[in-house]
N, C-alpha and C positions, 0 to 999 in steps of 0.2 A: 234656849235662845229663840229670837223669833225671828226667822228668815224672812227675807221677800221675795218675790217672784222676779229674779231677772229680768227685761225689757228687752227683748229682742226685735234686734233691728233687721235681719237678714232673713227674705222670705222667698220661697220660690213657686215663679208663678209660671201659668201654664195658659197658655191658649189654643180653643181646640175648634176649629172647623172644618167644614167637609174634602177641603182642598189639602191641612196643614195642621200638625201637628207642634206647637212652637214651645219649648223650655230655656225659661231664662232665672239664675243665682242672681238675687239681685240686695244689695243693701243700702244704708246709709251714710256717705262718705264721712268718719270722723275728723277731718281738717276742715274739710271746706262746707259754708251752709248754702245749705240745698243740692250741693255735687251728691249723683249717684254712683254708684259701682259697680259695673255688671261685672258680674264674677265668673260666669259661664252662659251662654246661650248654642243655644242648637234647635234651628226648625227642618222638619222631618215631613216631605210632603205625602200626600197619603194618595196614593194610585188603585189600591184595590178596597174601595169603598169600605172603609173601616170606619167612617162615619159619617156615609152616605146621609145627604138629608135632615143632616144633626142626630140620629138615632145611631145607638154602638153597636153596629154589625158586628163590630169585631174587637171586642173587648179586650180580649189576651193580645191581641199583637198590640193596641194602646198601652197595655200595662208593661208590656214589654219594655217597649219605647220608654216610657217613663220611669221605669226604675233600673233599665242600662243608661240613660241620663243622670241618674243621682248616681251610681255604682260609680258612673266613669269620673264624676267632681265629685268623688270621697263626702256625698253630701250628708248632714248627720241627720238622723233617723226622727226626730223630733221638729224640724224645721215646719214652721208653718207654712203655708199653702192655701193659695189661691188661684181661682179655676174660672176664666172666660168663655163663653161658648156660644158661636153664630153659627147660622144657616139657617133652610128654609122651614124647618120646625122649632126655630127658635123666635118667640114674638116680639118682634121687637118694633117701635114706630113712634114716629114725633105726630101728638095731635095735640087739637084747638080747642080749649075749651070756655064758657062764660066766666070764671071764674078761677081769679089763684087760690082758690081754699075750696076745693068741690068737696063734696059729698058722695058716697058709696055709689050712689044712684045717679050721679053724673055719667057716671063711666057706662055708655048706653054701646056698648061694644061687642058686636055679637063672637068676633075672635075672640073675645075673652071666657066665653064660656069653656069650663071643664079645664081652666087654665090655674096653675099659680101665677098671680100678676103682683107688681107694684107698680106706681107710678114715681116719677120725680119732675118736680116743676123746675123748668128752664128759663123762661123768660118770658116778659109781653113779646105777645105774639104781632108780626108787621101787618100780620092780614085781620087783623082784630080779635078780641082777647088775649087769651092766655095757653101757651105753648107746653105741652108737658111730658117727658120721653113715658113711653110704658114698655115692662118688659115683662114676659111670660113664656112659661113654658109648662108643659101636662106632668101631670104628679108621679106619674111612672118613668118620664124621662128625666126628671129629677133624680127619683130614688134612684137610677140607672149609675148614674154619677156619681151618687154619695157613695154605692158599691164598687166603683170603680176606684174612687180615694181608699177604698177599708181593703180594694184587696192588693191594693199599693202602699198600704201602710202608710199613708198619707193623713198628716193633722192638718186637714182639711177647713179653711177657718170662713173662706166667700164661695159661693159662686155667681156670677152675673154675667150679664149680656156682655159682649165686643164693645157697643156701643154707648155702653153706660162705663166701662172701664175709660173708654178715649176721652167720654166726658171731667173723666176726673184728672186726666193728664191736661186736659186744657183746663181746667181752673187751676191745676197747678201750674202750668206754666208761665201764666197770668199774672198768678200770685195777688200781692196788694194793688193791681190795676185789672182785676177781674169786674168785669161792668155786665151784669145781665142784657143790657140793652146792648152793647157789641156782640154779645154772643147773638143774638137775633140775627144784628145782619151779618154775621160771620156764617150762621146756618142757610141764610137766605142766599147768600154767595155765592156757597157751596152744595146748594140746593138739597140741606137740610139733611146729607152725608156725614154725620158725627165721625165716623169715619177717614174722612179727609178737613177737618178742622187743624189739626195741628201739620206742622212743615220739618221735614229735617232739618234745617237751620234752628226752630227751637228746640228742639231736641236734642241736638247735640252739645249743645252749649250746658246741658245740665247735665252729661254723662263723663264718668271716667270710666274709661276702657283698654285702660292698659293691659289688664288681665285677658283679654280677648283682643291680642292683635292680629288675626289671621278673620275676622268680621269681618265681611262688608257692609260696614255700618249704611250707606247709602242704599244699598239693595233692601237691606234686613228693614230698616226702621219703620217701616207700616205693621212689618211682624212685630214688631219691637214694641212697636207702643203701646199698643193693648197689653201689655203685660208691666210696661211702665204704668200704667192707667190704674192697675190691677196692687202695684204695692203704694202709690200714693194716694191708693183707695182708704188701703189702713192706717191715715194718716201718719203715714211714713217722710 
């Protein structure tokens, strides 16, 4: 016979910065379209610099953490995974450039050097041209990560910035009235804090969380979203 590959909808995603350690079970509600389901969350604040400065001082006690999270929600050993990560060695920054379609040589950015970088374009920019998030980080502090997914046994499938995750919770939340040009002045607003773009009033309107009634959804949800960001990345 010829099998297919299942489509799995159920991912768990992780965000990890210098302050917090955050794990949320998360999938896609089969009754209702666009309801999600958090199925487990738990953020674990980090006091003894276990990842001070965005580098893993302390890799075992992260691994720890994360895989007495999956033990404790029976989580199955194959589930994909995705991985957000902020702080002050992580590059992250909205700029201006002449042009929505740059060239290599555009990017005249001396943070970029000795960096893995992408960029993604946002919007006309209010202050003239064109707006575009860039995100980077050094290729040791990468592979740092992808060691850390292999020695958590983690099928490890994103990594990306906090603020390129939040990006994609706000175009989802948008949906078919996602306007590039709102998002300008939603960042000019917000003084261009991807960050605080989205509101716990949208957010919760897309969650079901029955399964996690002892949450306080209101406290949690800034942790929360970068990891919602994080599975409606993989267009979930």
């Amino acid at each position: 016979m010829w099998p297919f590959n299942q489509q799995k909808s159920e991912y768990l995603t992780i965000s990890l910065t210098p302050q917090n350690l955050v794990c949320t079970l998360i999938d896609k509600s089969q009754n209702k379209k666009n309801q999600i389901n958090i199925k487990a969350h738990e953020r674990t604040t980090l006091k003894h610099l276990e990842f001070s400065q965005s580098v893993l001082f302390n890799p075992t006690r992260i691994k720890n953490l994360i895989t007495t999270f999956i033990k404790k929600n029976h989580i199955k050993k194959n589930i994909l995974v995705a991985l957000s990560l902020s702080g002050p060695k992580i590059f992250e920054k909205v700029v201006q450039l002449n042009s929505p379609s740059p060239k290599l040589q555009d990017f005249t950015f001396p943070e970029l050097q000795n960096l893995n970088w992408s960029s993604v374009y946002l919007c006309p920019s209010e202050r003239d041209g064109f707006d575009f998030l860039i995100c980077g980080m050094k290729p040791e502090y990468l592979f740092s990560y992808q060691l850390l997914a292999l020695s958590c046994q983690l099928n490890l499938k994103t990594i990306t910035t906090g603020g390129h995750a939040q990006l994609h919770l706000y175009k989802y939340l948008n949906g078919t009235k996602f306007r590039q040009s709102q998002l300008s002045l939603d960042m000019i607003s917000h003084r261009y804090n991807l960050n605080s773009l989205v509101t716990y009033d949208k957010i919760i309107n897309i969650l079901n969380t029955e399964q996690i009634p002892t949450v306080d959804l209101q406290k949690e949800y800034l942790f929360l979203s970068a990891n919602l960001g994080l599975f409606v990345s993989e267009g979930k």
